[in-house]
C-alpha positions in Angstrom: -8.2 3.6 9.9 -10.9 2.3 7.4 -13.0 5.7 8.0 -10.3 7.4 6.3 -11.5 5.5 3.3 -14.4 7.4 1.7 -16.7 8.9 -0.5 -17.5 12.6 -0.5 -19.9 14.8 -2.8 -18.1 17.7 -3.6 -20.2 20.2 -4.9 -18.5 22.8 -7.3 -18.6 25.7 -5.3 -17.6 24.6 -1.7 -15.3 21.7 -0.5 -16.6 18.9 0.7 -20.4 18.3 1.8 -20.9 14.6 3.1 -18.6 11.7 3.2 -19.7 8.1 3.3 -16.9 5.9 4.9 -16.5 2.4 3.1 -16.6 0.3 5.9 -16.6 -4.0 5.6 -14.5 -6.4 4.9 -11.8 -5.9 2.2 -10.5 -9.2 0.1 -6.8 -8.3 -0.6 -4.3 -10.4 -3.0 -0.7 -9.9 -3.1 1.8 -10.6 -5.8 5.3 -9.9 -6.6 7.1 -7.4 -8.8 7.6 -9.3 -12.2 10.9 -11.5 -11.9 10.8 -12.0 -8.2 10.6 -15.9 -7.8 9.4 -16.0 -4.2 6.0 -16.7 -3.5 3.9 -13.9 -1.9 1.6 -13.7 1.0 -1.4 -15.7 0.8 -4.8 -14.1 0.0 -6.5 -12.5 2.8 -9.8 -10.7 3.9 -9.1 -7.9 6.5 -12.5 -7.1 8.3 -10.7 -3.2 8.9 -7.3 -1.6 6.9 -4.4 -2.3 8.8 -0.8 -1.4 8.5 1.3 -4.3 6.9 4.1 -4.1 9.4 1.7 -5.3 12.1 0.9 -8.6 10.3 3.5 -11.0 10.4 3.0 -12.5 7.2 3.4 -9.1 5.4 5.8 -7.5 7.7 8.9 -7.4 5.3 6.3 -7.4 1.8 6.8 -5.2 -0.7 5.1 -5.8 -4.3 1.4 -4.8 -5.5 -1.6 -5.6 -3.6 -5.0 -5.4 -4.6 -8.2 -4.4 -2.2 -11.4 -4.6 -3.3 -14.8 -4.2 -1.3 -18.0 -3.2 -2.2 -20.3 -0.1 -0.8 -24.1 0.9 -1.4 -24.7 4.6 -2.6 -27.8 6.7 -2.6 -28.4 9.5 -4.9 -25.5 9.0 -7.0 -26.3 11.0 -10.1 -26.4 14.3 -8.0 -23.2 16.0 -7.8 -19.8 15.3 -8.4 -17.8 13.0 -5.9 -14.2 12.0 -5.4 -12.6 8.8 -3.3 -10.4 9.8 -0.5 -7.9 7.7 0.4 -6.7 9.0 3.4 -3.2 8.8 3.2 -0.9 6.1 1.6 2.1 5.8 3.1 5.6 4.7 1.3 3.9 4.0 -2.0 1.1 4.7 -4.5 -2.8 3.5 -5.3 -4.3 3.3 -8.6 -8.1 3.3 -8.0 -11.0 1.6 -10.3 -14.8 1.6 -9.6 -17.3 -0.3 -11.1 -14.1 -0.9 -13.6 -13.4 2.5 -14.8 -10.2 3.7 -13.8 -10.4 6.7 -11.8 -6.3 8.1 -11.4 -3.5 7.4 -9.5 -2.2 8.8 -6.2 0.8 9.5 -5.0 1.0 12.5 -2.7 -1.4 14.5 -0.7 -4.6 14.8 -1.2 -5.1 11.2 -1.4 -8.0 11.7 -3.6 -9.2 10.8 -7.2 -12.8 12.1 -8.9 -15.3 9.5 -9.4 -18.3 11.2 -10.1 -18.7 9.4 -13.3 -18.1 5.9 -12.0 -20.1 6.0 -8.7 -23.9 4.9 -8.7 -27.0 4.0 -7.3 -27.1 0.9 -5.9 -23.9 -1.6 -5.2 -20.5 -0.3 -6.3 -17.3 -2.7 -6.3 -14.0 -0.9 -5.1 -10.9 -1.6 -6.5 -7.3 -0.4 -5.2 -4.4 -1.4 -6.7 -1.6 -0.4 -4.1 2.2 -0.5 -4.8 5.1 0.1 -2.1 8.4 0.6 -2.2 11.3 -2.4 -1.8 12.6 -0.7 1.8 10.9 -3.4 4.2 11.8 -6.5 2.1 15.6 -5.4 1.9 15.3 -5.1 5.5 13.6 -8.2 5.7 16.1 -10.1 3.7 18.8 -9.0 6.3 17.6 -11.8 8.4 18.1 -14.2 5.6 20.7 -16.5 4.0 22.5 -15.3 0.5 20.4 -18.1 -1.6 17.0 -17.7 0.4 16.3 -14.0 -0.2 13.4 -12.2 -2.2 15.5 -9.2 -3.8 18.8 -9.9 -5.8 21.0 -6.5 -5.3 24.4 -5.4 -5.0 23.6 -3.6 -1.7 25.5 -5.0 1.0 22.5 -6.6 3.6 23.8 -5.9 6.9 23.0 -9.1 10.1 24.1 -6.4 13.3 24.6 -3.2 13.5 28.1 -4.3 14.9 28.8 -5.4 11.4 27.8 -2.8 10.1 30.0 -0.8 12.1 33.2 -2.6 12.1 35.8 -2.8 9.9 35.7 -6.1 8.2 34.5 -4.1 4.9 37.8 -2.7 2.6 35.2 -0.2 2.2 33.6 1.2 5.5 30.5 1.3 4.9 28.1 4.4 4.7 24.2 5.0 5.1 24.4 4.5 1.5 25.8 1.1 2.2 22.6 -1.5 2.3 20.2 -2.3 5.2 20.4 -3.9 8.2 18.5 -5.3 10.7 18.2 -2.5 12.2 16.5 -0.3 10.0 13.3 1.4 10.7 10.3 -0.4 8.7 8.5 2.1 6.3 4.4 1.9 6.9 2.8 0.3 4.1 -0.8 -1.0 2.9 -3.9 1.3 2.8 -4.5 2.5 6.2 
């Protein structure tokens, strides 16, 4: 949920002191790996963060989107502070405030320093998230040979019967492709 989202002054000799959740609306923009020739999802503004396999339009996405929002801070210049993410699920986040770049994250904590981009006043968020290609090879499953988004030599799998059966002179593993019936990964900052 968006309260995992935040700001927290850290000072140097104890954890954590206050957090200051960045709630509001988010303006997110999706685009493609480069050499993909499908179009992506449609810029959209998401009031809260929700996770992409709950919106149909990026139910199957996988590529780099970016999230930006602004926040008002108070008392900026007096300690150090870092962004917590909370937690990103099947992918990674490249953060930037007020255009610095502050790190990338990719496992736990979630969290980047920045305590020298942070300040008084009106900040503008930037998140630069990238997931992994599971959901749209899933999501191509469902689709025709010439109408899919990812151009593999997996085997995409229609039924699980076909993927059990023996019309394959190879039977096919786990290792073998998707299928429909594949689990979908969570993605998008949550």
């Amino acid at each position: 949920a968006a309260a995992d989202t935040a700001i927290k002054e850290e000072p140097a000799e104890r954890g954590v002191s206050a957090a200051m959740p960045i709630a509001g609306k988010w303006e997110v923009a999706f685009s493609y790996h480069p050499g993909v020739k499908a179009e992506p999802p449609a810029a959209m503004s998401m009031d809260k963060l929700v996770e992409w396999t709950t919106v149909p339009e990026l139910k199957y996405f996988a590529g780099t989107a970016i999230y930006v929002t602004t926040f008002n801070a108070e008392n900026a210049d007096n300690g150090r502070y870092r962004l917590s993410l909370g937690e990103i699920p099947s992918g990674l986040a490249k953060a930037r405030l007020n255009g610095i770049d502050c790190g990338t994250v990719w496992c736990v904590p979630w969290e980047v320093e920045v305590g020298a981009a942070v300040k008084n006043g009106e900040n503008r968020l930037e998140i630069e998230y990238v997931n992994n290609w599971h959901n749209r090879l899933v999501g191509d499953c469902f689709l025709a040979p010439d109408k899919r988004v990812t151009k593999s030599v997996l085997r995409y799998w229609n039924s699980e019967r076909q993927r059990n059966s023996n019309i394959w002179a190879i039977k096919p593993t786990i290792y073998s492709g998707p299928s429909i019936s594949d689990e979908l990964q969570p993605s998008g900052l949550l």
